[in-house]
C-alpha positions as CSV (number, residue, x, y, z in Angstrom):
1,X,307.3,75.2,136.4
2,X,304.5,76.8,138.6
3,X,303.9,79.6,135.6
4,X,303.6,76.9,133.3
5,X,301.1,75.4,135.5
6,X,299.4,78.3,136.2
7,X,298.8,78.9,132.6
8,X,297.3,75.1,131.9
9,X,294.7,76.0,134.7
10,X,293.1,78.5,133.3
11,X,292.0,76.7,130.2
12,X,290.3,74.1,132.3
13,X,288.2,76.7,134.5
14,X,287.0,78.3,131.6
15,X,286.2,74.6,130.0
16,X,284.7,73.5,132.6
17,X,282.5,76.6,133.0
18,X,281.4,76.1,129.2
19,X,280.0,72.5,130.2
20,X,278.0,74.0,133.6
21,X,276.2,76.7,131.3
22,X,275.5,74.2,128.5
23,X,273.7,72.0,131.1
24,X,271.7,74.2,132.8
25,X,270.8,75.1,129.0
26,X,269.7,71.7,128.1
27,X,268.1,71.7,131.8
28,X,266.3,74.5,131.2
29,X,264.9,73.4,127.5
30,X,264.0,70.1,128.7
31,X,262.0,71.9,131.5
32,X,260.2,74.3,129.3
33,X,259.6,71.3,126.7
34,X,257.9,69.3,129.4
35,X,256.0,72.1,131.2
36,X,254.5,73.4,127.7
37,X,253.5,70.0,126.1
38,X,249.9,70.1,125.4
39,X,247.7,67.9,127.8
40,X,245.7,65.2,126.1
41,X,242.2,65.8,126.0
42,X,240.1,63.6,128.6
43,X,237.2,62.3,126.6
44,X,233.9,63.5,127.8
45,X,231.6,60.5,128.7
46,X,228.4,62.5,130.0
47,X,224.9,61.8,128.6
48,X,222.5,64.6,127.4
49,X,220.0,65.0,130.5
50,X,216.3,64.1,129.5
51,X,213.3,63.8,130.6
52,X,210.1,62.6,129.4
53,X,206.8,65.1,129.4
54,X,204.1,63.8,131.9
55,X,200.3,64.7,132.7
56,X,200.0,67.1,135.5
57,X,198.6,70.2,136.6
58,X,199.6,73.2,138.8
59,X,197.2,75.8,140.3
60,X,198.1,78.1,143.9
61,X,195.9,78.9,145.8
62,X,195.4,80.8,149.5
63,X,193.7,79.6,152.4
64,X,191.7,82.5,153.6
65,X,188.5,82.4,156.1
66,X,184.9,82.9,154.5
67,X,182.3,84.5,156.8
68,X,178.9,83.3,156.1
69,X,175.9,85.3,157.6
70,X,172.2,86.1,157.3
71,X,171.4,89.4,157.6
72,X,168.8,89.9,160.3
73,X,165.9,93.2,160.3
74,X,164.2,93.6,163.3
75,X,160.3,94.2,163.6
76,X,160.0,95.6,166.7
77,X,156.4,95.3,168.9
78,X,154.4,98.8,168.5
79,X,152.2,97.5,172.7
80,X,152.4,94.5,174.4
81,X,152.3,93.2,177.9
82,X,152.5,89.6,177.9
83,X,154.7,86.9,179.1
84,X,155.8,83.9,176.5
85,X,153.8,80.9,177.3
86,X,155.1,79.0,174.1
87,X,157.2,79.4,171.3
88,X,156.3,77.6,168.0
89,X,159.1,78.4,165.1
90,X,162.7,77.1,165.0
91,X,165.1,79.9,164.0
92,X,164.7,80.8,160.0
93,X,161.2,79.1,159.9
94,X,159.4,80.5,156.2
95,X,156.3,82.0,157.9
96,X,152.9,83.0,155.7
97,X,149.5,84.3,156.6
98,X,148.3,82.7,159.6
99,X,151.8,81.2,160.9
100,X,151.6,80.9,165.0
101,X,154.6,82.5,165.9
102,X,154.2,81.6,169.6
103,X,152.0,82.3,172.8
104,X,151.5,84.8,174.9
105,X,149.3,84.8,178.2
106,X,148.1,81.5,176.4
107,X,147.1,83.5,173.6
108,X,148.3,82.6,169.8
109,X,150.4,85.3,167.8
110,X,149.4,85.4,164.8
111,X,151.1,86.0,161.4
112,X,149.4,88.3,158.5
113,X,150.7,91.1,156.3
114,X,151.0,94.5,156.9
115,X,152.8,97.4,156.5
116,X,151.3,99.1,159.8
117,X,152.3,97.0,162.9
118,X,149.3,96.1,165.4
119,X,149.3,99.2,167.5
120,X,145.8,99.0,168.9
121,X,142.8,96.3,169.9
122,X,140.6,96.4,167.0
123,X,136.5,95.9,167.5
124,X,133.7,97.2,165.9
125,X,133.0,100.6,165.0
126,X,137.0,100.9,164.7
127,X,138.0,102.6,161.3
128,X,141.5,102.9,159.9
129,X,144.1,101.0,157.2
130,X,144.4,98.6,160.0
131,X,141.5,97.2,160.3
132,X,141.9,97.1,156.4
133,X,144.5,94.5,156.6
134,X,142.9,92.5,159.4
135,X,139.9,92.0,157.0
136,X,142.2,91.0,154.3
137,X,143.6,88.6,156.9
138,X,140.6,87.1,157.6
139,X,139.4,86.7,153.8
140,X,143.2,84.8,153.2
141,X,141.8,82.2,156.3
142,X,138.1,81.9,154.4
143,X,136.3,83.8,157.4
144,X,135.3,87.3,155.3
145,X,133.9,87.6,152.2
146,X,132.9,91.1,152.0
147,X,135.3,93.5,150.3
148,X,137.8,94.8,152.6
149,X,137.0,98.5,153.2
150,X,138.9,99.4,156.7
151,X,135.5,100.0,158.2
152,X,134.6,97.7,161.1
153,X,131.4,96.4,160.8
154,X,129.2,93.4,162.0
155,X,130.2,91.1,159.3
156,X,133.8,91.7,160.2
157,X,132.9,91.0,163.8
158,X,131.0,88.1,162.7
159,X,134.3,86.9,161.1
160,X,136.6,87.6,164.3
161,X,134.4,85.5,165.9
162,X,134.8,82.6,163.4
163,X,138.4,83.2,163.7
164,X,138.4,83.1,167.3
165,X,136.3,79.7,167.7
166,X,138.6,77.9,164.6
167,X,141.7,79.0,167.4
168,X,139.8,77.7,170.5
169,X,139.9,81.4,171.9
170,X,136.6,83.1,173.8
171,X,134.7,84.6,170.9
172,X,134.5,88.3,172.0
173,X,134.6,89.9,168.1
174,X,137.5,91.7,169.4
175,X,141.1,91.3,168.0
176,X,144.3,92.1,170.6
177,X,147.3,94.1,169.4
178,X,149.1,91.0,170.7
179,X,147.0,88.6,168.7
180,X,148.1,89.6,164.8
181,X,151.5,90.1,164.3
182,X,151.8,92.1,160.9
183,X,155.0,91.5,158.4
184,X,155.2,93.6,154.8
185,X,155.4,91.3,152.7
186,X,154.8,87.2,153.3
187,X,156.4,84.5,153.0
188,X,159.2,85.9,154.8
189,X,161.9,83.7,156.6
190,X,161.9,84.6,160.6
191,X,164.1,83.8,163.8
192,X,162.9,85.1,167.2
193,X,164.6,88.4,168.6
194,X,167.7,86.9,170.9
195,X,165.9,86.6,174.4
196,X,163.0,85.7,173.7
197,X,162.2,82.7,175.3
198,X,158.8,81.0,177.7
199,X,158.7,83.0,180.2
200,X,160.4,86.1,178.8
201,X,157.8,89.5,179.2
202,X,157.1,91.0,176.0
203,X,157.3,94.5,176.2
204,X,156.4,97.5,173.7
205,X,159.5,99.0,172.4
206,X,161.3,95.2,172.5
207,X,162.4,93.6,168.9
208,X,159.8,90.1,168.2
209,X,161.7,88.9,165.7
210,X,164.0,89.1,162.8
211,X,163.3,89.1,159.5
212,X,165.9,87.0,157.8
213,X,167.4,87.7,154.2
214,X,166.7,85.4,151.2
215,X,169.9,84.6,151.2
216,X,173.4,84.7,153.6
217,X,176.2,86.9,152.7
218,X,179.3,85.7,152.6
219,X,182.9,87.9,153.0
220,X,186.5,86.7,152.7
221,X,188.8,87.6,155.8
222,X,192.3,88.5,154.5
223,X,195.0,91.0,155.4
224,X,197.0,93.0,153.5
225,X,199.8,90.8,152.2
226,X,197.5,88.6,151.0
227,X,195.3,91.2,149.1
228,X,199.0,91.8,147.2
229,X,198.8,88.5,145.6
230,X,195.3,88.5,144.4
231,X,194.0,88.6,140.6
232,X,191.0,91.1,140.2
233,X,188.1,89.1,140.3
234,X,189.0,86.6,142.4
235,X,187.6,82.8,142.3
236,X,186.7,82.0,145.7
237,X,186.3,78.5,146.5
238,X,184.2,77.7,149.8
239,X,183.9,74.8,151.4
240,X,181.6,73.7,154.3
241,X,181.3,70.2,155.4
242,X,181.2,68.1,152.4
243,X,179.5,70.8,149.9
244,X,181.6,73.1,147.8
245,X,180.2,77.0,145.9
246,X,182.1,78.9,143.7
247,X,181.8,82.7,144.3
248,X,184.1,86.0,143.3
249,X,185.1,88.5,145.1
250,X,184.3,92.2,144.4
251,X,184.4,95.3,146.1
252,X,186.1,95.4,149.5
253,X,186.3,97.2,152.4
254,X,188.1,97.3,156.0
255,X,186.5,95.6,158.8
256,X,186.0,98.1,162.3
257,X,188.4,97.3,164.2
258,X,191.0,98.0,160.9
259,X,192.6,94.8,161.6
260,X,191.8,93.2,158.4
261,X,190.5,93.4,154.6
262,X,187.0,92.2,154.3
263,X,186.0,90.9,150.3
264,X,183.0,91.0,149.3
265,X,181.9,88.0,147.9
266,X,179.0,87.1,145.0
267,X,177.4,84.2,143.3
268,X,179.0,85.7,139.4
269,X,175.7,85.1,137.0
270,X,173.4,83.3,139.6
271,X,171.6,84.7,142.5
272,X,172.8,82.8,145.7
273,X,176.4,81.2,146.0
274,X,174.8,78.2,147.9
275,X,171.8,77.8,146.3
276,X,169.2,75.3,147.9
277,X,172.0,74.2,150.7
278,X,172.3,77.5,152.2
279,X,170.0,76.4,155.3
280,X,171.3,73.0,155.9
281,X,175.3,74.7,155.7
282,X,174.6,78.5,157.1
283,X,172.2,78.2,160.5
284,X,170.6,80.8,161.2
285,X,171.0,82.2,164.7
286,X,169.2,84.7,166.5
287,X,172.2,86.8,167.8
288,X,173.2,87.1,163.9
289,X,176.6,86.0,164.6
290,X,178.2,83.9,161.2
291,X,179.4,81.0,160.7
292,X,183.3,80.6,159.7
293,X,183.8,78.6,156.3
294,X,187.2,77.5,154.6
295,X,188.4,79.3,151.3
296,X,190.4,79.0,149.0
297,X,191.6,82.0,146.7
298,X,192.8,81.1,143.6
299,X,196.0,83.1,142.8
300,X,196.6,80.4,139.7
301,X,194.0,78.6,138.1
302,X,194.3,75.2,138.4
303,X,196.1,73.9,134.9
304,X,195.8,69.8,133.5
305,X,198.2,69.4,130.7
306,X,201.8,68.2,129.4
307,X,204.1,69.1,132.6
308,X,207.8,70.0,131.5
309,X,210.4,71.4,133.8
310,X,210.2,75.2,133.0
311,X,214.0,75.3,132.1
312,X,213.4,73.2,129.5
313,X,211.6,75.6,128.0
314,X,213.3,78.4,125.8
315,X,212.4,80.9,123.4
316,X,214.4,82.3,120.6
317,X,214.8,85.6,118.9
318,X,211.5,86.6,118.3
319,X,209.8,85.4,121.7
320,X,208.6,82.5,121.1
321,X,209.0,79.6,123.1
322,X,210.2,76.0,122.3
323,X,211.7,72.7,123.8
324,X,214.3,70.6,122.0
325,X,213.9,67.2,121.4
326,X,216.8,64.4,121.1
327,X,217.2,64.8,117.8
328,X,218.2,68.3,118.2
329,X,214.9,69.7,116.4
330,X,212.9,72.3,118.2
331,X,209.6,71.8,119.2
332,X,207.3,75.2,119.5
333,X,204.7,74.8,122.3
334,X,202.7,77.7,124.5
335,X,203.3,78.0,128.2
336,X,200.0,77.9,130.1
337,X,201.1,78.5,133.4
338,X,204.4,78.1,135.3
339,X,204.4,77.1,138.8
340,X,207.5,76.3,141.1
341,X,209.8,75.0,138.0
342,X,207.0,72.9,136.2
343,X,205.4,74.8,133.6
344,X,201.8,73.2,131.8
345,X,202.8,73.5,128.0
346,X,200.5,73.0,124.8
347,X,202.3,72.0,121.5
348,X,203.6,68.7,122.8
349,X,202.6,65.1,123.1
350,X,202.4,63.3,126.6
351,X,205.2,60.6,126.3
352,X,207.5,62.7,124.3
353,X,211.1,63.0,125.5
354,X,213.1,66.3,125.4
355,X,215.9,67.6,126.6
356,X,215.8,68.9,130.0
357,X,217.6,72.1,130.4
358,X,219.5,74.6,128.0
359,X,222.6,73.8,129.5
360,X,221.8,70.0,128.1
């Protein structure tokens, strides 16, 4: 009985081991049925992004100090000995022929031009190229009529007089070194040496005065890094107090003290940057120090057209450049400058709507 047993056992085990591989089968298949089913596609629901083109403009430019200042030549007293009893000009005064500078000893100093500074008294008898343009002095004022010869006569000492009485001075015929103050070419614009002041002693050797130049000179302060970012030619814009110059910067050079590039700037096609506001915005001071102006440098110039985020714009094959518009055409336009993601474009109407980036 048990070997018949045994034998009906074995038919069951082997059954039953059938059934446990067909279902991890059909486990397995379901498995690979579920894990390779193919998702269904979520449908997309974003909107092209857009934007419409705008009026604007875009520039850069750099803040960089201006130095504004007259150029001062010195004319420096050939003899005096005098103290300052009065002084009559204000700094950068336009003095001519027979201009009182100031007093000295109570005596009046004279303008009249000269290329030979007043190195001696002149009286009669005295011959020389100096006397020469004291006589042409004194014809300018109406006291000589005679043709000026550099000889010292009687009607020259007649006209000293003249001279003399019209300045309320004793009429001795004879003119002081300190009386005539002689400048090259008149009218000249003037400021007083630095020091001088009433009661200051004029000596010979001292500077008088300054002759002032027609017009200031102006140089942009910048250093180095900022000299990398600059166009040749560059537009300087300069402002002081309300009023505003163009000007350009040129040549250059390195200030003393090597601490910084110094531009020199220019008016371009006219003569003076400021024009007929130089005196009222530069003053001129008798130490010749400047005066510090703002500036701007224009790295970019200042742009005013259709503004379009500068990824919108492409180019294809060749180059060129374009921005699509809704209806999927391309629009050709030329970039005019590009400036921190805007670009100013031409070739495309204010209003219009494109689409905003390539990846739109």
């Amino acid at each position: 009985m048990s070997g018949i047993r045994g034998r009906h056992r074995l038919p069951v085990a082997i059954a039953a081991w059938i059934v446990s591989v067909l279902l991890v089968g059909v486990l397995a298949w379901w498995s690979g049925r579920m894990t390779l089913a193919r998702p269904i596609a979520a449908q997309s629901t974003q909107t092209p992004l857009t934007v419409e083109v705008v009026e604007g403009s875009l520039g850069r430019s750099l803040t960089v100090p201006v130095r504004a200042q007259w150029e001062l030549t010195p004319l420096t007293l050939a003899v005096s000995e005098a103290v300052v009893t009065s002084i009559d000009i204000e700094p950068g005064t336009s003095v001519d022929v027979g201009t009182r500078l100031m007093t000295a000893d109570l005596r009046p100093m004279t303008v009249a031009q000269g290329a030979i500074p007043a190195f001696r008294d002149l009286t009669q008898t005295c011959v020389g190229s100096e006397v020469e343009q004291l006589q042409h002095f004194l014809s300018a004022k109406g006291f000589f009529s005679a043709t000026p010869n550099g000889t010292f006569s009687q009607s020259t000492t007649t006209a000293v007089k003249a001279w003399q009485k019209s300045l309320s001075l004793e009429q001795t015929g004879t003119v002081l070194a300190s009386d005539l103050v002689f400048i090259p070419s008149l009218p000249r614009k003037v400021v007083l040496a630095e020091g001088i002041r009433v009661g200051s002693h004029l000596t010979a050797g001292d500077d008088l005065l300054h002759f002032v130049a027609e017009t200031p000179s102006f140089t942009a302060v910048l250093d180095e890094s900022q000299m990398s970012l600059l166009p040749d030619k560059t537009e300087i814009i300069i402002t002081a107090g309300e009023r505003t110059w163009n000007a350009v910067m040129g040549s250059t050079t390195t200030s003393p003290d090597k601490s910084a590039v110094l531009g020199h700037l220019s008016a371009g096609t006219s003569d003076s940057i400021c024009g007929d506001q130089c005196e009222a915005s530069v003053p001129v001071r008798p130490d010749g120090t400047a005066t510090m102006l703002r500036g701007e440098a224009v790295i970019v110039p200042n742009t005013i057209g259709a503004k379009v985020p500068a990824a919108a714009v492409r180019t294809n094959a060749t180059g060129e450049a374009f921005v699509r518009l809704l209806d999927g055409g391309l629009q050709p336009v030329k970039v005019l400058v590009t400036q921190d993601g805007q670009s100013i474009v031409s070739g495309v109407s204010v209003g219009t709507t494109i689409l905003a980036s390539p990846a739109s």
